[in-house]
PADO-514212 format. One record per residue (C-alpha): x, z, y; residue in three letters. Coordinates in steps of 0.001 Angstrom, whole numbers. Last residue first. Layout:
! residues N
r X X, Z Z, Y Y, res Ala .
...
This chain:
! residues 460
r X 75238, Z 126229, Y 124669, res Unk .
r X 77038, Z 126787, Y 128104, res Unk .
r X 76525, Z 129983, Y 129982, res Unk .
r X 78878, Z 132606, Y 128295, res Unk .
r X 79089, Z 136147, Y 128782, res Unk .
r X 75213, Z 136402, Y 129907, res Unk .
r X 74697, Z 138980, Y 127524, res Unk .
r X 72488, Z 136330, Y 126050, res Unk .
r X 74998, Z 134171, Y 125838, res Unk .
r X 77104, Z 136404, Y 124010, res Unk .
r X 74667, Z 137525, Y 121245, res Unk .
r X 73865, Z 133719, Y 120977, res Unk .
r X 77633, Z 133199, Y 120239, res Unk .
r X 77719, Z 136354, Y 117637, res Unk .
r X 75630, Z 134681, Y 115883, res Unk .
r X 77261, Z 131516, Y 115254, res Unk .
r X 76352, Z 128268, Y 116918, res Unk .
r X 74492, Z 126053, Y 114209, res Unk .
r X 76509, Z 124059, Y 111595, res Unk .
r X 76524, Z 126136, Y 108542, res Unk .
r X 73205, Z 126102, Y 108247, res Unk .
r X 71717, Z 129082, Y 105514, res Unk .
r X 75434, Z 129747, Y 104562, res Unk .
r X 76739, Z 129943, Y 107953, res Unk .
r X 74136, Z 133264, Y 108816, res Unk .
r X 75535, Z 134397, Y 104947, res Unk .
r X 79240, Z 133898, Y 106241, res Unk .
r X 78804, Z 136050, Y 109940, res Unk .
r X 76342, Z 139048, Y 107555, res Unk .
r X 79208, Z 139198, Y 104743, res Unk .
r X 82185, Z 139313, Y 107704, res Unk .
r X 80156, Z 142396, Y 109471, res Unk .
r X 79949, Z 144607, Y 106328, res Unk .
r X 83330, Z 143748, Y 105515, res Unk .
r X 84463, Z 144986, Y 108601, res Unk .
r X 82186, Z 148192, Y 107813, res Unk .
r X 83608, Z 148893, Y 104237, res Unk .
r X 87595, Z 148057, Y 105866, res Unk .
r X 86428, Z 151510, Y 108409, res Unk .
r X 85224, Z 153603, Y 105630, res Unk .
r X 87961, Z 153162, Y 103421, res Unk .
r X 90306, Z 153451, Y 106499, res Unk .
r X 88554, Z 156601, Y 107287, res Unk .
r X 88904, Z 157976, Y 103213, res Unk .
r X 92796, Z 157102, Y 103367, res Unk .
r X 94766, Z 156571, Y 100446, res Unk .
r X 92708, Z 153179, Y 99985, res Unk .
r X 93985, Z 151500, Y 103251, res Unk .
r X 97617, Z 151173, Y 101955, res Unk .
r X 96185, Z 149547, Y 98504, res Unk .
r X 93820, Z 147418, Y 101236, res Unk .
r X 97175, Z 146295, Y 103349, res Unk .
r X 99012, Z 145024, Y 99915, res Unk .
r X 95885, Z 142704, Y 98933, res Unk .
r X 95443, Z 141129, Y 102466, res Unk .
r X 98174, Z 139255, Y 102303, res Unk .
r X 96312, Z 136815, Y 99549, res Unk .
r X 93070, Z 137213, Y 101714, res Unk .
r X 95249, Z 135212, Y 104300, res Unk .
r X 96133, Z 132646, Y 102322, res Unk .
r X 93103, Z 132201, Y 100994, res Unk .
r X 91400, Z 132341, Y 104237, res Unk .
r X 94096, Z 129325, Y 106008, res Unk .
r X 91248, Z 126568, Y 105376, res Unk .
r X 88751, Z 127909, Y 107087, res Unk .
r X 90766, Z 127537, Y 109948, res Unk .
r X 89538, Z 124655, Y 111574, res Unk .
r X 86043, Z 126064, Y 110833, res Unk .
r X 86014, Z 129134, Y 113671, res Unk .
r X 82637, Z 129724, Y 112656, res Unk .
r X 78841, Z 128891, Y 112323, res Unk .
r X 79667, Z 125763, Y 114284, res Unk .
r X 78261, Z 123765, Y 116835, res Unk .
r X 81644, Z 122080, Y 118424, res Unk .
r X 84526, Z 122812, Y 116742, res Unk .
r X 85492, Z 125249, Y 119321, res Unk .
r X 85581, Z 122789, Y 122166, res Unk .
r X 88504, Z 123186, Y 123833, res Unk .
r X 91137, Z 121321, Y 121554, res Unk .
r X 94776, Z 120266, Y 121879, res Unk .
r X 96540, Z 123359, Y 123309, res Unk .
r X 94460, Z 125951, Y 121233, res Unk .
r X 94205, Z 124002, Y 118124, res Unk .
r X 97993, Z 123859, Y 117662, res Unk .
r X 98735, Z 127276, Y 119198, res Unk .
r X 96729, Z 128771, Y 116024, res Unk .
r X 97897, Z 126271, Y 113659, res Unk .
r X 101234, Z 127531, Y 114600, res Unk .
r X 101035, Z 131034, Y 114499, res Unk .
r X 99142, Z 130890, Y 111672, res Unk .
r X 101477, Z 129046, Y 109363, res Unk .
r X 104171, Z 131493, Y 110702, res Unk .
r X 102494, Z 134731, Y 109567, res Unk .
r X 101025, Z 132417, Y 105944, res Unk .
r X 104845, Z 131231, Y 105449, res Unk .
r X 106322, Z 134336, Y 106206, res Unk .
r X 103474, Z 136799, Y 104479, res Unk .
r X 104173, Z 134403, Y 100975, res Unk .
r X 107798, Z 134907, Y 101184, res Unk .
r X 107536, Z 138917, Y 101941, res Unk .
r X 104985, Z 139476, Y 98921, res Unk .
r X 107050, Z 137114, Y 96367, res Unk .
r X 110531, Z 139277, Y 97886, res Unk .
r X 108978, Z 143059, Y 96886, res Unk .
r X 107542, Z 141923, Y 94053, res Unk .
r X 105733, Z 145721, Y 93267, res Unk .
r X 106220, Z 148922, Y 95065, res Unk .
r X 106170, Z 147546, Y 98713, res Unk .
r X 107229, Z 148719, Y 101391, res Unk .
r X 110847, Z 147430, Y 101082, res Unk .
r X 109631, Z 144059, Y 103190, res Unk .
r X 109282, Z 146185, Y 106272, res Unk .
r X 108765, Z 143326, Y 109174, res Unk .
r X 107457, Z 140431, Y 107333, res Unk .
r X 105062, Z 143133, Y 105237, res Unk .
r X 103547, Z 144599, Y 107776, res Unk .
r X 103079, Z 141292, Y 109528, res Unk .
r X 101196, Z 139913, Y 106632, res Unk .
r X 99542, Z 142747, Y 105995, res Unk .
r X 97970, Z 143319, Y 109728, res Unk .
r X 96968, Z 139774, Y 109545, res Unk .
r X 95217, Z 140338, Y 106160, res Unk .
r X 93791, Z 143478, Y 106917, res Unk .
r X 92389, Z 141710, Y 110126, res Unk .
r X 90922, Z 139381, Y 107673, res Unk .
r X 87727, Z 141795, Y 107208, res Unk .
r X 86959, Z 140765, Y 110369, res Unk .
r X 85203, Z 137805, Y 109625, res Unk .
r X 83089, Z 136908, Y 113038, res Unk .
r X 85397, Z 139282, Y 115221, res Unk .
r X 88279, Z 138460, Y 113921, res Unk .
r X 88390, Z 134237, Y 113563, res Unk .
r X 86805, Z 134044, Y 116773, res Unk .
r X 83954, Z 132044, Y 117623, res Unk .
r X 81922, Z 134505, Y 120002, res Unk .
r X 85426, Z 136127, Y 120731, res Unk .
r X 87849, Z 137769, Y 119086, res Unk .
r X 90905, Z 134707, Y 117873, res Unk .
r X 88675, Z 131494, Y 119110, res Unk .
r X 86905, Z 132980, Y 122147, res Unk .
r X 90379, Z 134465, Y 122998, res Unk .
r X 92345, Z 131342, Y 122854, res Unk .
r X 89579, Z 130049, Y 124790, res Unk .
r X 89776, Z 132409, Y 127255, res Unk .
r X 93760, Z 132270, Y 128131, res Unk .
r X 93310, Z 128528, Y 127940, res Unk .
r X 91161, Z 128572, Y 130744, res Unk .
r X 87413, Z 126800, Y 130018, res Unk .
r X 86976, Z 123220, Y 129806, res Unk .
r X 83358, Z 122970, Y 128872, res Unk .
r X 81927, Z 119195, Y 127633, res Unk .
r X 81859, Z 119445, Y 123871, res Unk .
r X 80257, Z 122785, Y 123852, res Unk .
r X 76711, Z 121548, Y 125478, res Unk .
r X 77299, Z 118053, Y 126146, res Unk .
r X 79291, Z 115188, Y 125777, res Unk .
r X 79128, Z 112320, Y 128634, res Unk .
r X 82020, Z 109530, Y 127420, res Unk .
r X 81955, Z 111717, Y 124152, res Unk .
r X 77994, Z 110879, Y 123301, res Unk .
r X 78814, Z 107272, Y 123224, res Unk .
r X 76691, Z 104726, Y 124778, res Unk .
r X 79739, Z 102435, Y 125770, res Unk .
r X 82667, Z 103037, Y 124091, res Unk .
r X 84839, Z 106113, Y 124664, res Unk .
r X 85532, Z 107286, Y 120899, res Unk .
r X 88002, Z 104635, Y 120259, res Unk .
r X 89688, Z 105065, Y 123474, res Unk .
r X 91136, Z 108489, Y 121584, res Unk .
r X 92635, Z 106749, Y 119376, res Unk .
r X 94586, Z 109354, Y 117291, res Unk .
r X 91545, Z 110909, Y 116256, res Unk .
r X 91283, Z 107724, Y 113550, res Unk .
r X 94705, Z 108902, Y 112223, res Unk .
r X 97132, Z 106270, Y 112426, res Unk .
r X 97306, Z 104366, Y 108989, res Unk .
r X 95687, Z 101477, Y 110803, res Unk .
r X 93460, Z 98742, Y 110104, res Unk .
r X 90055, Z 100425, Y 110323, res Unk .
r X 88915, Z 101303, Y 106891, res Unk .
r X 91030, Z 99826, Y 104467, res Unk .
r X 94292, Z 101154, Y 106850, res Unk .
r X 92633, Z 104761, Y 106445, res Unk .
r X 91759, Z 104247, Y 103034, res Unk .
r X 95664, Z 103456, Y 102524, res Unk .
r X 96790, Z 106627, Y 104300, res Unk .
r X 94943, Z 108655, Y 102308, res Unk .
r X 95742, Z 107076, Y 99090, res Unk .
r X 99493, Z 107178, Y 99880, res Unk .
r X 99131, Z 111451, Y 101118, res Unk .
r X 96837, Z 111623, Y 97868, res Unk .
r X 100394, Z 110024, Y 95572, res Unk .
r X 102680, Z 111718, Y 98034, res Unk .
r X 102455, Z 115143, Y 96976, res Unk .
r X 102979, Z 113907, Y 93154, res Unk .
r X 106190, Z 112805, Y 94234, res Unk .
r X 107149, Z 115770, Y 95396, res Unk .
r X 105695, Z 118160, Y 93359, res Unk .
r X 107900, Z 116362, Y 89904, res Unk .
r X 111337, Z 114652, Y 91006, res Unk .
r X 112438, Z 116271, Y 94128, res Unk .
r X 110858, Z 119896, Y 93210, res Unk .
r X 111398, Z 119622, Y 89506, res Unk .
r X 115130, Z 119343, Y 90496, res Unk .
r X 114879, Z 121737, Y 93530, res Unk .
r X 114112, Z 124158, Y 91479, res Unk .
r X 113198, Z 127994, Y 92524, res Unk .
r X 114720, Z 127549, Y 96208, res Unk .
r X 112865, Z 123708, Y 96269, res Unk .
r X 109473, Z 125390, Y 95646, res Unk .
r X 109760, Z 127703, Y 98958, res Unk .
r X 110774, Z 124744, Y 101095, res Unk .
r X 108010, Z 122774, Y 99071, res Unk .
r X 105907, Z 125549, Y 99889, res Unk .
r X 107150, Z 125337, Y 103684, res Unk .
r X 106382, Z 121607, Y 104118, res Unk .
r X 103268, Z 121564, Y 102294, res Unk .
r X 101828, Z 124325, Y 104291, res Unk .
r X 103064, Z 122629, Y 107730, res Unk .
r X 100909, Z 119199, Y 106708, res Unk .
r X 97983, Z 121451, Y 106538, res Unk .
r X 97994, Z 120268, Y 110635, res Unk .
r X 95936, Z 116838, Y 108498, res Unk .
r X 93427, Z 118738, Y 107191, res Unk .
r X 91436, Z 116779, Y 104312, res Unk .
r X 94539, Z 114538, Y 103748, res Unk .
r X 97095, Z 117693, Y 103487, res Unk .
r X 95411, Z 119362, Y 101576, res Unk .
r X 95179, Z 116440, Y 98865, res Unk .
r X 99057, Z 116421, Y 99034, res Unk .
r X 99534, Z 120249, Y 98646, res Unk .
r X 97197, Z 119944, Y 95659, res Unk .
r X 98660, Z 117051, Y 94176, res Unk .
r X 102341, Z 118874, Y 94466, res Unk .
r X 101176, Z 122371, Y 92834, res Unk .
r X 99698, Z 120005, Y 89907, res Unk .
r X 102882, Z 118407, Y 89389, res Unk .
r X 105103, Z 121688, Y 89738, res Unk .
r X 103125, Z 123240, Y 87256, res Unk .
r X 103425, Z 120445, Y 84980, res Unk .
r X 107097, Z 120344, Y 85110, res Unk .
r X 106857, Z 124154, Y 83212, res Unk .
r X 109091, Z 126235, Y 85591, res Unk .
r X 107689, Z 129507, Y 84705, res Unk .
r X 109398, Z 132567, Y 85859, res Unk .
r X 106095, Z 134113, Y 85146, res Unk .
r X 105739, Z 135860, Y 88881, res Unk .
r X 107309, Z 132738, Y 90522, res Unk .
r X 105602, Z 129584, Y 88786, res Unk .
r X 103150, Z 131266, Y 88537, res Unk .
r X 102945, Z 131996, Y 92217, res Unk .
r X 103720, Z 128420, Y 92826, res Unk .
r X 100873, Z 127138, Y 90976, res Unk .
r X 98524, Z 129886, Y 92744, res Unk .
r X 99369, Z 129011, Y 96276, res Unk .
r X 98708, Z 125080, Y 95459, res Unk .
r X 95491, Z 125837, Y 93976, res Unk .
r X 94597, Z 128147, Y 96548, res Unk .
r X 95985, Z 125551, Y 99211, res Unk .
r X 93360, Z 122618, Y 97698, res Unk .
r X 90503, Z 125136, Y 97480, res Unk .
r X 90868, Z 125746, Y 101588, res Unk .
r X 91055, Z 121565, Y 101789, res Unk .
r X 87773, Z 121720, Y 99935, res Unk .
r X 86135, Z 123895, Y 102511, res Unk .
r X 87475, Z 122791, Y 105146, res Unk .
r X 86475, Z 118982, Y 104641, res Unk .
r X 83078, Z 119127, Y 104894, res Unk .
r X 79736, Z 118491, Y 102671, res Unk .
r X 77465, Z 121211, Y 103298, res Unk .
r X 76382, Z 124416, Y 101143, res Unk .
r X 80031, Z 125631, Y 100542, res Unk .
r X 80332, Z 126312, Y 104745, res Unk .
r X 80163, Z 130696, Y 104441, res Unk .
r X 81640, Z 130716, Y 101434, res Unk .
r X 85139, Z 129332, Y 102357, res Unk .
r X 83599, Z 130941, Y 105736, res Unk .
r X 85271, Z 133891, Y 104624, res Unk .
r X 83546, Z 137757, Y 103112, res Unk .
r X 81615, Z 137056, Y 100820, res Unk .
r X 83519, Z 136407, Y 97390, res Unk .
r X 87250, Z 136140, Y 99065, res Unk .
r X 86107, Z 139700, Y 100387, res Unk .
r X 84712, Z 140872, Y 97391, res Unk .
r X 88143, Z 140247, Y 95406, res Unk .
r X 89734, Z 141798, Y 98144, res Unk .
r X 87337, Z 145043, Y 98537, res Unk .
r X 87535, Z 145171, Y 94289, res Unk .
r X 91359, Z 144849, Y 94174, res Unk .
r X 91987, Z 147650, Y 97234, res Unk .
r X 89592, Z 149902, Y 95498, res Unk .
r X 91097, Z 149707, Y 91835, res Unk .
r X 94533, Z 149922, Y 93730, res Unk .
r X 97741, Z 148278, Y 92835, res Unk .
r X 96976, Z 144679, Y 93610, res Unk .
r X 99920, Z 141141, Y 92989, res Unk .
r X 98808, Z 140939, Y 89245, res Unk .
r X 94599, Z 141619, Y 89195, res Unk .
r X 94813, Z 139945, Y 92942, res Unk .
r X 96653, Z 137112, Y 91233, res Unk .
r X 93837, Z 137169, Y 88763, res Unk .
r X 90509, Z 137341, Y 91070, res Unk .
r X 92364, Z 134133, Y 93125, res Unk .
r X 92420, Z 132022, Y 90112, res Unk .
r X 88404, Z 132860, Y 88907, res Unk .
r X 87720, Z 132938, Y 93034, res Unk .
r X 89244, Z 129005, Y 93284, res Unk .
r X 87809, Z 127870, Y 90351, res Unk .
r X 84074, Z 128723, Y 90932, res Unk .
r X 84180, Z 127360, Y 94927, res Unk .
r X 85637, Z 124158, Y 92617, res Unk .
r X 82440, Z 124230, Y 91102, res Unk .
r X 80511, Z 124539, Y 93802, res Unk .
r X 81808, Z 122502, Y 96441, res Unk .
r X 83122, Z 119289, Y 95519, res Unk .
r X 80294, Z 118899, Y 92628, res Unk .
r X 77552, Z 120872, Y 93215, res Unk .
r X 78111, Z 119131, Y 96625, res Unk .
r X 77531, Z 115528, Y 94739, res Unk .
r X 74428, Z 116739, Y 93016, res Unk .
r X 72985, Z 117838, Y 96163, res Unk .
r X 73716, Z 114912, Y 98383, res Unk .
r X 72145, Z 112382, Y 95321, res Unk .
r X 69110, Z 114897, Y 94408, res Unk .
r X 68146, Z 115030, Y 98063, res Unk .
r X 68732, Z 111591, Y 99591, res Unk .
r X 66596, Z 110014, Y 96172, res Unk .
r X 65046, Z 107058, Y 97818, res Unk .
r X 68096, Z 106052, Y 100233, res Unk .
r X 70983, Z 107651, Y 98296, res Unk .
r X 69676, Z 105084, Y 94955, res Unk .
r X 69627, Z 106690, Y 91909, res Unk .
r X 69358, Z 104083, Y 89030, res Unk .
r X 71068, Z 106825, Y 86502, res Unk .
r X 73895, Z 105273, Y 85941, res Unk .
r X 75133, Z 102556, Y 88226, res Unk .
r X 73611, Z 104839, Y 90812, res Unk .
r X 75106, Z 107901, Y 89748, res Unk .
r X 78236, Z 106478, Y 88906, res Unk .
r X 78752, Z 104719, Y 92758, res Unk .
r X 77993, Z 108055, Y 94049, res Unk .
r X 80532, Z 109817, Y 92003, res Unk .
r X 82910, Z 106755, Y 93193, res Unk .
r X 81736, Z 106898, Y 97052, res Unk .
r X 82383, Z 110530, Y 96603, res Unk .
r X 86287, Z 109814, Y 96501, res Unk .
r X 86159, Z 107195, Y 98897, res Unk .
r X 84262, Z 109928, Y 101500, res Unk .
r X 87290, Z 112117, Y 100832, res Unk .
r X 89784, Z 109936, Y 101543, res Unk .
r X 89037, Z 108364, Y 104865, res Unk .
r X 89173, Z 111109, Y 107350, res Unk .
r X 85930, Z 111251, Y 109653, res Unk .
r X 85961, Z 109622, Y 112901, res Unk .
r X 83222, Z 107459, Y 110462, res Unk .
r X 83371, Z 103729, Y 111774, res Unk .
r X 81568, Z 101393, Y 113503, res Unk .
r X 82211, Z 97497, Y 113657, res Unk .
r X 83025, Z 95651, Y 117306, res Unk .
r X 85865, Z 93596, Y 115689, res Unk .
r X 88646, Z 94461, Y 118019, res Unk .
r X 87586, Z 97859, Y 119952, res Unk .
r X 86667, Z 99763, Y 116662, res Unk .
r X 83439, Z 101956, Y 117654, res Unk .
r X 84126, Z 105006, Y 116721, res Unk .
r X 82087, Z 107906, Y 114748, res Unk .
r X 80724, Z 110998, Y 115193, res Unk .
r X 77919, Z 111415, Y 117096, res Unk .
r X 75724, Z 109991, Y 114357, res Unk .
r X 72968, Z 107638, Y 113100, res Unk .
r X 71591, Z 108072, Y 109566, res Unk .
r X 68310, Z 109560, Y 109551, res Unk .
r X 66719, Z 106941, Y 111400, res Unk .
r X 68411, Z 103727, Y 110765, res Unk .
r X 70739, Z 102426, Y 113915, res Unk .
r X 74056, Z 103779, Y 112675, res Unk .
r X 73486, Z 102839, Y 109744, res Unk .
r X 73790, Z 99037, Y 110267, res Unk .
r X 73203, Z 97273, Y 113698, res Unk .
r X 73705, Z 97928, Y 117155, res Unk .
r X 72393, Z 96017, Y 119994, res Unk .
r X 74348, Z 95402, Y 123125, res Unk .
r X 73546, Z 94805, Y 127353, res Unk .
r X 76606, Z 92646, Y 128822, res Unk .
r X 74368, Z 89970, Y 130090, res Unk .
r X 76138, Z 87642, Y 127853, res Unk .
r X 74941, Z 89283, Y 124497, res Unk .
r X 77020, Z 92387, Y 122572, res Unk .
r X 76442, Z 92942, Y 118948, res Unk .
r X 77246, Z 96236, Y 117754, res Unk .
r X 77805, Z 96948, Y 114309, res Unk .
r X 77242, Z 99461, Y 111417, res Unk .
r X 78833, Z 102007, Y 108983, res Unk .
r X 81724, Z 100118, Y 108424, res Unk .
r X 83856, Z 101806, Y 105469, res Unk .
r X 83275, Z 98541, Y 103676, res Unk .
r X 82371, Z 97884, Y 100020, res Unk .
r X 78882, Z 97294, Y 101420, res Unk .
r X 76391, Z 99165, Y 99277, res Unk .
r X 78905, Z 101788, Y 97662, res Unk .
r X 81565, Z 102080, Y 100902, res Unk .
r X 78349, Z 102467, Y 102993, res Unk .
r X 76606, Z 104624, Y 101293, res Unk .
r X 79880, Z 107263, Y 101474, res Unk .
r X 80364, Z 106497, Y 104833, res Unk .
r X 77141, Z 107445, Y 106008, res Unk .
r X 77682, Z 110861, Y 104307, res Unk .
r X 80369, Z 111679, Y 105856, res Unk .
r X 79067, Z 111194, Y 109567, res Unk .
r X 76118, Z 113175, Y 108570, res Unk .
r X 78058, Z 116034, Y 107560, res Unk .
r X 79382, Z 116085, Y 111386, res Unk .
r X 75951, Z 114699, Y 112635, res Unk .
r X 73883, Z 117671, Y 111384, res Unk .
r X 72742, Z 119743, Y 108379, res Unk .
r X 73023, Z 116746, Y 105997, res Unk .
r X 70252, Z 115757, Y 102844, res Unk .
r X 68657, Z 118871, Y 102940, res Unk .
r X 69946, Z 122474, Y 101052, res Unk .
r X 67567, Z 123530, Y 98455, res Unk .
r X 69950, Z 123189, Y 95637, res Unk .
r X 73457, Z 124196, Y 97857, res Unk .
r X 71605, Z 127480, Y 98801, res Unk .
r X 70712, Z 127926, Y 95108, res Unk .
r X 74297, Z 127224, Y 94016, res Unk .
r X 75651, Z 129531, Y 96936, res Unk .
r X 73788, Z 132618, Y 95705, res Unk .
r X 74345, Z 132119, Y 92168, res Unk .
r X 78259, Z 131280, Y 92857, res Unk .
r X 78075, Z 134418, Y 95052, res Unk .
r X 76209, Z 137000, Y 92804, res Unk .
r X 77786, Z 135943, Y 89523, res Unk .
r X 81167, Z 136049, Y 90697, res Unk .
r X 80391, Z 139473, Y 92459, res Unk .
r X 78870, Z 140849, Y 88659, res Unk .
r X 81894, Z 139916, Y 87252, res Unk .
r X 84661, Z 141049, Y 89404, res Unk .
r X 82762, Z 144214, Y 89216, res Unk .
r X 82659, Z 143944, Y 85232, res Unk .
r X 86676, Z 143198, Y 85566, res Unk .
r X 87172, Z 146420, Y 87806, res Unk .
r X 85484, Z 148623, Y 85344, res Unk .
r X 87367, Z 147186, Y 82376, res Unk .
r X 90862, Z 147933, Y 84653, res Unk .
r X 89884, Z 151117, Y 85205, res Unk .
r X 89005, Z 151869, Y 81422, res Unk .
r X 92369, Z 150324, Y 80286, res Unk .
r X 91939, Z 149869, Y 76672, res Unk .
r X 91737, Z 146202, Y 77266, res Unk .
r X 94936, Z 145553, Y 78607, res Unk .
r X 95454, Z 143976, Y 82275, res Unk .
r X 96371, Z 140616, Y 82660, res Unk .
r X 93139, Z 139047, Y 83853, res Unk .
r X 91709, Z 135643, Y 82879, res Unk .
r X 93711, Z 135317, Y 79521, res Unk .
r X 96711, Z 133339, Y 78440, res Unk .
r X 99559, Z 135816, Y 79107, res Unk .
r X 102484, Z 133993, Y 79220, res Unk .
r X 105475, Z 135131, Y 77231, res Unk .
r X 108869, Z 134736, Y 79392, res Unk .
């Protein structure tokens, strides 16, 4: 099949199509603008979660260790701690404190800190910039780097599959501004995290196998890069482990020869470095959260958390809190309600659909049961929300998929002037929950200070 080789598919002399393309524009502009600036005057971390990350990262380049300090214990049984973790500035809640050799670490995962270590390790090999004189320009140039520019690549991909996959002028332009401004993808861009990039990663991956699909492409190299992103996914959120499983399900019924020999391999080359930091680091490849005794030392903040960290509320409510409530994925960005509505739509009547009938239905059974699962994941093993958090961020990374089943729900909701109306107003409230995150992405969200001060919730 002929590819087509620019940005959009549609042809030229199509004045709907032009106007769409100059919208697309103009909201590409707007958001990378907005979140460059945000990302230029942002300071050197937000709070102890970034903070965490960033310790590791001068560590690894002034050390060669992923220690970020040490505690020293005398014969009275009273400690002193040395390293990072006692400088001003660079202390944090979380990290561990490795029972055997007494050494700190990041709770963070491994990989991505390594991976800025080496952009770090340029810029001061370079340029003479040293993290400690030059916090600002160091942290800033590095999120311009895993943040911004890949924030860039992801909405120039996603704007063409919702060019190929739409069938409405309005339904493309609300999507398109929705995956602009509308998800915390946005929302968390101006501080170093892993939900953010792991959200790029699966739009990556997602758009690889949708070529691969809609073009009837089976190029090896499509395969490769659709593998590396599944695998570096993964190792930023480790439950992302169920979208690599069912896309290489879903690449394996297109070729399972370029599946076995091409993505899967190339899956397990991030999935190997991952696991290798993490036995550099603290001399397992067990997950660092798998220890949970690692957290409980003496003088930690988890042996007597506070605030969010310390409620146990009913299941029942939490699940709420986290689906409509003050940190719910619905009521904060409920724009995505089109895409949950969507995906089930399109799960249960797979015929109503005018274009791709089986792509559609495929992609709403992986992202229906993807959800479901992540969803009951977080909700038996967590009760904290996140902690202080602009948003539910443990899902950040499922938006794209989301906004992807989105697409055939806003055609349905153009036909209808209320719906219009209605999916205008949901954006209205996702774009106010993702430019609150933008200014500090890790502050309580709005909507949780609305609560409290209904008296709803008493905890802070």
């Amino acid at each position: 099949m002929q590819q087509n080789s620019s940005l959009f598919p549609a042809a030229a002399t199509d004045t709907s199509a032009a106007a769409r393309h100059s919208a697309y524009s103009l909201l590409l502009i707007m958001t990378i603008g907005l979140v460059g600036t945000t990302i230029l005057t942002a300071p050197g971390a937000y709070s102890v979660n970034d903070q965490s990350r960033w310790s590791t990262v001068r560590a690894l380049v002034e050390t060669g260790s992923y220690a970020i300090g040490r505690r020293y214990e005398r014969a009275d049984r009273t400690y002193t701690d040395q390293g990072l973790v006692a400088e001003p500035g660079w202390n944090t809640n979380d990290k561990i404190l490795h029972p055997n050799t007494f050494r700190f670490y990041s709770s963070k995962p491994t990989l991505l800190p390594t991976v800025l270590a080496g952009e770090y390790w340029v810029l001061q090999k370079a340029l003479g910039l040293d993290i400690r004189e030059n916090r600002l320009f160091v942290s800033r140039t590095i999120l311009l780097t895993i943040n911004w520019l890949p924030l860039l690549l992801y909405l120039l991909l996603f704007m063409r599959l919702v060019e190929e996959l739409g069938t409405t002028d309005w339904g493309r332009v609300l999507v398109v501004t929705a995956a602009c401004c509308g998800t915390f993808v946005t929302g968390f861009a101006s501080t170093l995290n892993n939900h953010t990039v792991a959200a790029h990663g699966a739009l990556f991956a997602m758009y690889q196998c949708l070529r691969i699909e809609l073009d009837g492409d089976r190029r090896w190299w499509r395969f490769l890069l659709a593998g590396l992103c599944l695998g570096w996914t993964s190792c930023n959120e480790l439950p992302a482990a169920a979208l690599a499983l069912g896309m290489t399900l879903w690449l394996m019924r297109v070729s399972p020869r370029l599946t076995v020999t091409v993505a899967v391999p190339a899956m397990l080359l991030p999935i190997g470095a991952y696991l290798y930091t993490q036995f550099l680091a603290v001399g397992t490849i067990m997950p660092t959260y798998a220890h949970e005794q690692w957290y409980r030392y003496k003088g930690s903040f988890w042996r007597h958390p506070t605030g969010m960290d310390r409620i146990r509320e009913p299941k029942w409510i939490y699940a709420a809190h986290l689906l409509a409530g003050h940190t719910g994925i619905l009521s904060l960005t409920p724009i995505l309600l089109l895409g949950w509505i969507g995906m089930v739509r399109t799960v249960l009547s797979p015929r109503d659909r005018r274009t791709r009938p089986g792509v559609e239905r495929r992609l709403a059974l992986l992202t229906s049961s993807l959800t479901a699962l992540i969803f009951a994941f977080y909700v038996y093993r967590t009760s904290n929300y996140g902690g202080n958090a602009a948003g539910p961020r443990w899902f950040i990374w499922l938006a794209p998929l989301w906004l992807l089943t989105m697409i055939p729900e806003a055609d349905r909701w153009e036909r209808h002037r209320w719906r219009r109306v209605l999916a205008s107003l949901l954006l209205l409230v996702s774009v106010g929950s993702v430019v609150y995150a933008l200014a500090n992405p890790w502050r309580h969200s709005w909507l949780f200070w609305l609560f409290r001060g209904a008296g709803w919730v008493r905890y802070r």
